[in-house]
C-alpha positions in Angstrom: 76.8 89.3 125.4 76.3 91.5 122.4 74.2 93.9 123.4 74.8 97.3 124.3 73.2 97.4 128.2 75.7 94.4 128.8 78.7 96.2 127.2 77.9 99.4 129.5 77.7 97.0 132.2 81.4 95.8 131.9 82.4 99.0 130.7 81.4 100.0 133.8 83.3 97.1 135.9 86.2 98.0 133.8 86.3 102.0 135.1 86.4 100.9 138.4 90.7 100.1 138.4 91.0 103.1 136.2 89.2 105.3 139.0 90.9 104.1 141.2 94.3 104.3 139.9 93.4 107.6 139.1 92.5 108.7 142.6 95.3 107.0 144.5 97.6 108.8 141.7 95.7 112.1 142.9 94.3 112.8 139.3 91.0 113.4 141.5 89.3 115.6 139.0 90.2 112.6 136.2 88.8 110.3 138.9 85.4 112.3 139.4 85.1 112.2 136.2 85.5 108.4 135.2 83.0 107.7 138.5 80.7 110.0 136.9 80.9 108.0 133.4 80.8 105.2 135.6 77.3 106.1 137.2 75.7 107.3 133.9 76.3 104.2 132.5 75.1 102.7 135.5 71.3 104.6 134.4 71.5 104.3 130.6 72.2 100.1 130.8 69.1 99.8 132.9 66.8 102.4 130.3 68.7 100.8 127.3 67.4 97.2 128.3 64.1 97.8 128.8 63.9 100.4 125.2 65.5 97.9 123.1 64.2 94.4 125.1 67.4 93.7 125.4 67.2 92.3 128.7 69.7 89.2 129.8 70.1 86.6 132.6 73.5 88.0 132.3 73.2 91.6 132.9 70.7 90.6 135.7 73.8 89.3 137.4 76.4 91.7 135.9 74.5 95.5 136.5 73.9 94.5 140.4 77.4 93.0 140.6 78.8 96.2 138.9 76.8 98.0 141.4 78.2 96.9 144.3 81.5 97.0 143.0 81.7 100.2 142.0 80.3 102.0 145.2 82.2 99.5 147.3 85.1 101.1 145.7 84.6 104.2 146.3 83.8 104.3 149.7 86.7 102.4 151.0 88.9 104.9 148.7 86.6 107.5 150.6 87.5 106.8 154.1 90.8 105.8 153.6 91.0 109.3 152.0 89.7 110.7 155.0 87.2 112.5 153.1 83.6 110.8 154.3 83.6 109.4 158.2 84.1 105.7 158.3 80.8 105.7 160.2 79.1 107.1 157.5 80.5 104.8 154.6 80.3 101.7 156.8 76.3 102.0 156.8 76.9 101.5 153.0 79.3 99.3 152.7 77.1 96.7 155.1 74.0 97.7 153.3 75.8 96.4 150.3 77.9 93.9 150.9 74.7 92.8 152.9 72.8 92.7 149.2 76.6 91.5 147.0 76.3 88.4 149.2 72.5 88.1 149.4 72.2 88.4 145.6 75.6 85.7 145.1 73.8 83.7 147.4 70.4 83.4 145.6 72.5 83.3 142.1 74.2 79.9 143.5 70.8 78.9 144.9 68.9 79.7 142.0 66.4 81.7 143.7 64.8 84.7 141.3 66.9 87.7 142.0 64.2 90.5 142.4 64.5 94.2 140.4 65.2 96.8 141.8 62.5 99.1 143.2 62.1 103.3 142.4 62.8 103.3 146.1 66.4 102.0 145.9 67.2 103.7 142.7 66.1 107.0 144.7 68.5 105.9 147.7 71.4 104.7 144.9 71.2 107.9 143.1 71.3 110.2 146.1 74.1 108.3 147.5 75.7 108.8 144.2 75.2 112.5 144.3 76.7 112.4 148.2 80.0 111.0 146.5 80.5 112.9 143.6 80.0 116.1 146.0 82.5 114.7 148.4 84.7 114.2 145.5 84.4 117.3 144.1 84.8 119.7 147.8 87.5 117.4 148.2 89.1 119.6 144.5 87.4 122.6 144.3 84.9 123.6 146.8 84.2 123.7 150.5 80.7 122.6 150.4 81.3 120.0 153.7 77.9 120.8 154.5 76.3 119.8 151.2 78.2 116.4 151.3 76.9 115.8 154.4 73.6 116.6 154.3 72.9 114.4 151.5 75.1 111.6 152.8 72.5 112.0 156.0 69.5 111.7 153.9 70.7 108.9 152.3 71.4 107.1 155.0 68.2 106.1 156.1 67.0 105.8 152.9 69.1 103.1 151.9 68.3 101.8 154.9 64.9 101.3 154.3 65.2 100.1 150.7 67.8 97.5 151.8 65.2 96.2 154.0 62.3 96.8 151.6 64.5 94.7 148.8 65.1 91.8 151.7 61.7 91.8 152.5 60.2 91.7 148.9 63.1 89.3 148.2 62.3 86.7 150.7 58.3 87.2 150.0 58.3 86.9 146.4 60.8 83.4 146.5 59.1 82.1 149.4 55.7 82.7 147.1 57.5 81.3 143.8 58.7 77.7 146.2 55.1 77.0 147.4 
Protein backbone atom coordinates (compact mmCIF):
# COMPACT_ATOMS: atom_id res chain seq x y z
CA UNK A 1 0.00 0.00 0.00
CA UNK A 2 2.98 2.26 -0.31
CA UNK A 3 2.54 3.96 -3.18
CA UNK A 4 1.47 7.36 -3.73
CA UNK A 5 -1.86 6.68 -6.19
CA UNK A 6 -3.05 4.35 -3.26
CA UNK A 7 -2.33 6.99 -0.59
CA UNK A 8 -4.36 9.69 -2.71
CA UNK A 9 -6.86 7.14 -2.86
CA UNK A 10 -7.58 6.94 0.93
CA UNK A 11 -6.72 10.39 1.25
CA UNK A 12 -9.46 10.83 -0.64
CA UNK A 13 -11.95 8.30 1.36
CA UNK A 14 -10.67 10.13 4.40
CA UNK A 15 -12.01 13.85 3.09
CA UNK A 16 -15.20 12.57 2.68
CA UNK A 17 -16.25 12.90 6.85
CA UNK A 18 -14.32 16.00 6.86
CA UNK A 19 -16.59 17.44 4.00
CA UNK A 20 -19.09 16.59 5.32
CA UNK A 21 -18.73 17.72 8.76
CA UNK A 22 -17.81 20.76 7.22
CA UNK A 23 -20.91 21.29 5.22
CA UNK A 24 -23.50 20.16 7.87
CA UNK A 25 -21.43 22.73 10.23
CA UNK A 26 -22.08 25.31 7.27
CA UNK A 27 -18.29 25.91 6.65
CA UNK A 28 -19.52 25.55 2.85
CA UNK A 29 -16.71 27.46 1.35
CA UNK A 30 -14.19 25.04 3.68
CA UNK A 31 -16.43 22.17 2.27
CA UNK A 32 -16.07 23.21 -1.50
CA UNK A 33 -12.93 23.35 -1.00
CA UNK A 34 -12.00 19.85 0.55
CA UNK A 35 -14.51 18.29 -2.30
CA UNK A 36 -12.43 20.02 -4.74
CA UNK A 37 -9.05 18.47 -3.18
CA UNK A 38 -11.08 15.54 -2.97
CA UNK A 39 -11.81 15.34 -6.87
CA UNK A 40 -8.18 16.44 -7.89
CA UNK A 41 -6.92 13.72 -6.15
CA UNK A 42 -9.47 11.67 -7.60
CA UNK A 43 -7.51 12.70 -11.42
CA UNK A 44 -3.85 12.70 -10.22
CA UNK A 45 -4.18 8.84 -8.56
CA UNK A 46 -5.39 7.55 -11.84
CA UNK A 47 -2.37 9.74 -14.05
CA UNK A 48 0.05 8.89 -11.11
CA UNK A 49 -0.51 5.05 -11.64
CA UNK A 50 -0.14 4.75 -14.99
CA UNK A 51 3.34 7.49 -14.97
CA UNK A 52 5.07 5.65 -12.30
CA UNK A 53 3.47 1.83 -13.07
CA UNK A 54 2.38 1.89 -9.98
CA UNK A 55 -0.77 0.18 -10.62
CA UNK A 56 -2.37 -2.21 -7.74
CA UNK A 57 -5.18 -4.87 -7.32
CA UNK A 58 -5.77 -2.60 -4.42
CA UNK A 59 -6.35 0.75 -5.85
CA UNK A 60 -8.41 -1.13 -8.59
CA UNK A 61 -10.76 -1.72 -5.80
CA UNK A 62 -10.10 1.40 -3.64
CA UNK A 63 -10.22 4.47 -6.54
CA UNK A 64 -13.77 3.13 -7.77
CA UNK A 65 -14.90 2.49 -4.16
CA UNK A 66 -13.61 6.09 -3.26
CA UNK A 67 -15.62 7.14 -6.24
CA UNK A 68 -18.76 6.15 -5.41
CA UNK A 69 -18.29 7.23 -2.00
CA UNK A 70 -17.41 10.39 -2.41
CA UNK A 71 -20.19 11.53 -5.02
CA UNK A 72 -22.64 9.47 -3.10
CA UNK A 73 -21.91 11.81 -0.42
CA UNK A 74 -22.44 14.68 -1.84
CA UNK A 75 -25.46 14.22 -3.47
CA UNK A 76 -27.41 13.04 -0.58
CA UNK A 77 -25.80 16.18 1.39
CA UNK A 78 -27.10 18.02 -1.87
CA UNK A 79 -30.77 17.25 -1.74
CA UNK A 80 -31.08 17.20 1.74
CA UNK A 81 -29.69 20.68 1.41
CA UNK A 82 -32.21 21.52 -0.97
CA UNK A 83 -29.77 22.73 -3.32
CA UNK A 84 -30.00 20.09 -6.50
CA UNK A 85 -33.71 18.44 -7.07
CA UNK A 86 -33.92 15.02 -5.61
CA UNK A 87 -34.85 13.99 -9.20
CA UNK A 88 -31.83 15.10 -10.45
CA UNK A 89 -29.40 13.54 -7.87
CA UNK A 90 -31.38 10.27 -7.74
CA UNK A 91 -30.42 9.55 -11.52
CA UNK A 92 -26.82 9.56 -9.93
CA UNK A 93 -27.17 8.07 -7.11
CA UNK A 94 -28.89 4.78 -9.03
CA UNK A 95 -26.31 5.20 -11.67
CA UNK A 96 -23.91 4.61 -8.99
CA UNK A 97 -25.01 2.65 -6.48
CA UNK A 98 -26.06 0.59 -9.68
CA UNK A 99 -21.97 0.32 -10.49
CA UNK A 100 -20.79 0.36 -6.14
CA UNK A 101 -22.86 -2.94 -6.14
CA UNK A 102 -22.03 -4.17 -9.64
CA UNK A 103 -18.35 -3.66 -9.03
CA UNK A 104 -18.62 -5.35 -5.06
CA UNK A 105 -20.38 -7.91 -6.75
CA UNK A 106 -17.81 -8.96 -9.38
CA UNK A 107 -14.95 -8.26 -6.55
CA UNK A 108 -16.71 -11.18 -4.41
CA UNK A 109 -17.12 -13.11 -7.64
CA UNK A 110 -13.88 -12.56 -8.98
CA UNK A 111 -14.85 -11.45 -12.17
CA UNK A 112 -12.23 -8.70 -13.90
CA UNK A 113 -13.39 -5.41 -12.95
CA UNK A 114 -13.13 -3.39 -16.31
CA UNK A 115 -11.40 0.43 -16.54
CA UNK A 116 -12.97 2.95 -16.91
CA UNK A 117 -13.66 4.39 -20.34
CA UNK A 118 -12.78 8.38 -21.60
CA UNK A 119 -16.62 8.30 -21.87
CA UNK A 120 -17.30 7.93 -18.11
CA UNK A 121 -14.43 10.06 -17.00
CA UNK A 122 -16.09 12.80 -19.45
CA UNK A 123 -19.59 12.15 -17.66
CA UNK A 124 -17.65 11.86 -13.95
CA UNK A 125 -15.88 15.13 -14.57
CA UNK A 126 -18.83 17.12 -15.82
CA UNK A 127 -20.93 15.83 -12.99
CA UNK A 128 -18.14 17.03 -10.79
CA UNK A 129 -18.17 20.40 -12.34
CA UNK A 130 -22.28 20.41 -11.88
CA UNK A 131 -21.52 20.00 -7.93
CA UNK A 132 -18.91 22.22 -7.30
CA UNK A 133 -21.13 24.96 -9.18
CA UNK A 134 -24.09 24.03 -7.10
CA UNK A 135 -21.84 24.41 -4.19
CA UNK A 136 -20.46 27.38 -4.92
CA UNK A 137 -24.09 29.54 -6.14
CA UNK A 138 -25.13 27.92 -3.10
CA UNK A 139 -22.06 30.82 -1.24
CA UNK A 140 -21.44 33.30 -3.58
CA UNK A 141 -23.20 33.43 -6.86
CA UNK A 142 -26.64 33.03 -8.42
CA UNK A 143 -25.66 31.09 -11.37
CA UNK A 144 -28.89 28.49 -10.90
CA UNK A 145 -28.80 28.27 -14.51
CA UNK A 146 -25.25 27.15 -14.91
CA UNK A 147 -25.76 24.37 -12.28
CA UNK A 148 -28.40 23.23 -14.03
CA UNK A 149 -27.46 23.20 -17.39
CA UNK A 150 -24.57 21.08 -16.66
CA UNK A 151 -26.36 18.82 -14.28
CA UNK A 152 -28.74 18.31 -17.52
CA UNK A 153 -25.93 17.45 -19.78
CA UNK A 154 -24.72 15.13 -17.52
CA UNK A 155 -27.45 13.39 -16.99
CA UNK A 156 -27.65 11.55 -20.07
CA UNK A 157 -24.23 11.19 -20.30
CA UNK A 158 -23.84 9.17 -17.39
CA UNK A 159 -26.48 7.55 -18.47
CA UNK A 160 -25.02 6.19 -21.36
CA UNK A 161 -21.62 5.41 -19.88
CA UNK A 162 -23.26 3.54 -17.06
CA UNK A 163 -24.72 1.42 -19.69
CA UNK A 164 -21.69 1.40 -21.97
CA UNK A 165 -19.55 0.18 -18.66
CA UNK A 166 -22.42 -2.69 -18.04
CA UNK A 167 -22.36 -3.55 -21.42
CA UNK A 168 -18.42 -3.80 -21.89
CA UNK A 169 -18.48 -5.31 -18.40
CA UNK A 170 -20.67 -8.22 -19.12
CA UNK A 171 -18.97 -8.66 -22.77
CA UNK A 172 -15.52 -8.67 -21.79
CA UNK A 173 -16.14 -11.40 -18.54
CA UNK A 174 -18.49 -13.35 -20.52
CA UNK A 175 -15.42 -13.42 -23.30
CA UNK A 176 -12.65 -14.05 -20.38
CA UNK A 177 -15.21 -17.44 -18.89
CA UNK A 178 -15.47 -19.11 -22.42
Amino acid sequence: MSNIPNILTILRILLIPVFVLLFIEGFYLAAVIIFFISVSTDFFDGYLAKKLNSKSDLGRVLDPLADKLTIISVLLLLIFAGIIPGFIAGIFLFRELFILVGGLLAYVLKIDIIRATILGKTAIFLLYAAVISALLDSIFFDMRNVDLVLFYIAIPLNIISGADYFIKAVRHNRHSVN
